[in-house]
C-alpha positions as CSV (number, residue, x, y, z in Angstrom):
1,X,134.5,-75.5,-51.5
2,X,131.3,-73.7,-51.7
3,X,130.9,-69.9,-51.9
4,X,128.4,-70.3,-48.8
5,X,131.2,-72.4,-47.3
6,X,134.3,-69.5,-48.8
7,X,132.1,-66.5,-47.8
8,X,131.1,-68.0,-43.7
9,X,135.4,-68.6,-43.3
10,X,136.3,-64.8,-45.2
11,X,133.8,-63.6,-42.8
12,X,135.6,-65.5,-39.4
13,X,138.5,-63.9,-40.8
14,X,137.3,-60.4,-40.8
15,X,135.2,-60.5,-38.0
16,X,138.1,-61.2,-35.5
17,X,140.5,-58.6,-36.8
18,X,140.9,-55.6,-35.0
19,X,141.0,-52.7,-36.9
20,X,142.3,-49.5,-35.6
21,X,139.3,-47.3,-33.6
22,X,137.4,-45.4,-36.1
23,X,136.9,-47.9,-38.8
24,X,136.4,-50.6,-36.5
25,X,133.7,-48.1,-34.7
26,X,132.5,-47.7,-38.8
27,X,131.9,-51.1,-39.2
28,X,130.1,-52.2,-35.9
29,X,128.0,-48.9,-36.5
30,X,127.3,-50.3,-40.3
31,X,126.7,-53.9,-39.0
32,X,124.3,-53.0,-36.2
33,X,122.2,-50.6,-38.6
34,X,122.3,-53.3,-41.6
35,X,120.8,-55.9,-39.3
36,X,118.6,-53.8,-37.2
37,X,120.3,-55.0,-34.1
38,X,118.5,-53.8,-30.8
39,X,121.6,-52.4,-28.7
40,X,119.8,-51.5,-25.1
41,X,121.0,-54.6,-23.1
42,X,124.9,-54.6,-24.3
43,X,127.3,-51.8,-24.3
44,X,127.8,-49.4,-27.8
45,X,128.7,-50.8,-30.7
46,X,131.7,-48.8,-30.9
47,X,133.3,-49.8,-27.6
48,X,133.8,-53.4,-29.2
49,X,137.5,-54.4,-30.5
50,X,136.5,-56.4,-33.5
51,X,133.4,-57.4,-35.2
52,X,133.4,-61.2,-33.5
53,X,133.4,-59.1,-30.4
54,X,130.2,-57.5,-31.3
55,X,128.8,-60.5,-32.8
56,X,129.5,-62.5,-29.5
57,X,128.6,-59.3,-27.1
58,X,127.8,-59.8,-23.1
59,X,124.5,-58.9,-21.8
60,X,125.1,-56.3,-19.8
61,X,121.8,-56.1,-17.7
62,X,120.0,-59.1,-16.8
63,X,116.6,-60.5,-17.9
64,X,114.1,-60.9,-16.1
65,X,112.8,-64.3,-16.4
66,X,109.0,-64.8,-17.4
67,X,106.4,-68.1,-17.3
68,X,106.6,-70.1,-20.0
69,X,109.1,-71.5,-22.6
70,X,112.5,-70.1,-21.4
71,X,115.1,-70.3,-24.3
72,X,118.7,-71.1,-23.8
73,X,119.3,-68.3,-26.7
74,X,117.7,-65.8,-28.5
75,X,116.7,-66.4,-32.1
76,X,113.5,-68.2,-33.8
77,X,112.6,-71.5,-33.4
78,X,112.5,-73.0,-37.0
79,X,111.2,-76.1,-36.1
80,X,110.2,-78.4,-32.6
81,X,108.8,-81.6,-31.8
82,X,109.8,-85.5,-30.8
83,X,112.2,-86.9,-32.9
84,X,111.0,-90.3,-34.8
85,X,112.7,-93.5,-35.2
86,X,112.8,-94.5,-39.0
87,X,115.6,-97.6,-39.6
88,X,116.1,-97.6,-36.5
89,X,117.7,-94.6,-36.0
90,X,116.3,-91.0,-34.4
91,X,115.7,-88.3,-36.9
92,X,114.5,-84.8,-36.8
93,X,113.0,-82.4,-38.7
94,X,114.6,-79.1,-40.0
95,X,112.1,-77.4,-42.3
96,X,109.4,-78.1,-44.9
97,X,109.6,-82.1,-44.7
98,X,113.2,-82.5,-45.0
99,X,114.6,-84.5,-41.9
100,X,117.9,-85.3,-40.1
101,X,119.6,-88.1,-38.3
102,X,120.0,-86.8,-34.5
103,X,122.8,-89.5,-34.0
104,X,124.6,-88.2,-36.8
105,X,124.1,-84.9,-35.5
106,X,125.5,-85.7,-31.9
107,X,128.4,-88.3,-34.0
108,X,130.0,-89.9,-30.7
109,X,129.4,-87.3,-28.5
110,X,126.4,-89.5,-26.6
111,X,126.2,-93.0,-24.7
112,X,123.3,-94.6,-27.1
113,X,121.6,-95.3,-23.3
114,X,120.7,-91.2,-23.8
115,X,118.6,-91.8,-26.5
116,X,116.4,-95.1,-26.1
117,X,113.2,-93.0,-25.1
118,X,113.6,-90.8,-27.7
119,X,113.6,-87.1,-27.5
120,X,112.1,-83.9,-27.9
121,X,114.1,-80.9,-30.3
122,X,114.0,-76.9,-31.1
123,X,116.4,-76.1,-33.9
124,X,116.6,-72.2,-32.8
125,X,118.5,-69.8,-35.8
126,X,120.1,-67.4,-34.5
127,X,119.7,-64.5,-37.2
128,X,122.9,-62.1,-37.5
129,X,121.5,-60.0,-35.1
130,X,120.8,-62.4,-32.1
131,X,122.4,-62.3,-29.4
132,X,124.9,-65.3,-29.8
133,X,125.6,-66.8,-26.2
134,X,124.1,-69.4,-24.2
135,X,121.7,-69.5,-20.9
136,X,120.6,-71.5,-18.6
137,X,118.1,-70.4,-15.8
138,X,119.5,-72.0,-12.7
139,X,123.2,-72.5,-11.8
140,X,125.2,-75.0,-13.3
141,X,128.3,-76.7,-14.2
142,X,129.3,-77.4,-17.6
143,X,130.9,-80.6,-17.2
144,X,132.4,-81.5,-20.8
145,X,132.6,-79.5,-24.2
146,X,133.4,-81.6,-27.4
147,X,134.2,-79.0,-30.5
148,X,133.2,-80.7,-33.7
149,X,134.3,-79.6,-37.2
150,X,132.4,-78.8,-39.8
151,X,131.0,-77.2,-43.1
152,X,130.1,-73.8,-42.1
153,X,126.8,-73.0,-44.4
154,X,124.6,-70.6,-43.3
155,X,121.6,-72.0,-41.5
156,X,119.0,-69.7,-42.6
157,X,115.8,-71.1,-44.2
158,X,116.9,-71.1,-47.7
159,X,120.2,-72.6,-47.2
160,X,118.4,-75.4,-45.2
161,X,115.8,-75.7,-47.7
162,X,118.5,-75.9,-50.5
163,X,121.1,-78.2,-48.7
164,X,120.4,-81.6,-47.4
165,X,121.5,-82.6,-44.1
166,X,122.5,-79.0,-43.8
167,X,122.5,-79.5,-39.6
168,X,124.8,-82.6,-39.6
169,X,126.9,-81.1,-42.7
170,X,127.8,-78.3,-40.1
């Protein structure tokens, strides 16, 4: 194992205990200051149970909806474009030139139908302090969810620099 890999599973581990009020309180305090973490759509960091809790918060007031791109999280968009066939197979780019297979990204979790026209991408990083949950901006249903294990590196632009394949690693 990795110390990226060792440090990202330590983390999981601490982030869902609960610790009793006023440490717990201490350390979503410390965690929200470290990371700068703008607070006014989600409740106090100190009336969350464990740091996972903060990490994954709720909005708690809705966002208004604006022309344009509309993300389905928050976070910065590393890279975007149309994927490219190469042997034929689809791959993708992360950052600075290095590339990834988008069919070993999915692994069986697509009919190969879904991919014939090729397709477009955003690889969004969600930073520590982004808001980690998903939108859509119309109702839906989700239909199916497939968990798939992984490596859990850090997906920041020096680890993805660093690590090839980083995206289907994970």
């Amino acid at each position: 194992m990795s110390f990226d890999r060792d440090s990202s599973r330590f983390f999981g581990i601490i982030a869902g205990f609960k610790f009793f009020k006023a440490l717990q309180s201490f350390i979503n305090e410390r965690y929200v200051n470290h990371f700068n973490i703008d607070m006014s759509e989600f409740k106090k960091p100190n009336e969350y149970e464990s740091l996972n809790a903060l990490f994954t918060r709720k909005l708690e007031k809705l966002r208004n909806l604006e022309d344009g791109f509309i993300s389905p999280s928050d976070g910065c968009i590393l890279q975007s474009g149309e994927a490219f066939l190469a042997e034929n197979e689809l791959f993708a780019f992360s950052i600075k030139g290095r590339t990834y297979s988008v069919e070993e990204l999915l692994r069986d979790n697509y009919e190969k139908e879904e991919l014939k026209n090729g397709l477009n991408y955003a690889n969004i990083y969600l930073s520590p302090k982004d808001y980690h949950r998903y939108h859509a901006p119309c109702n839906l249903q989700i239909l199916s969810l497939t968990y798939t294990s992984g490596a859990l590196f850090s997906v920041n632009e020096r680890h993805l620099s660093k690590i090839a394949n980083l995206y289907t690693q994970n």
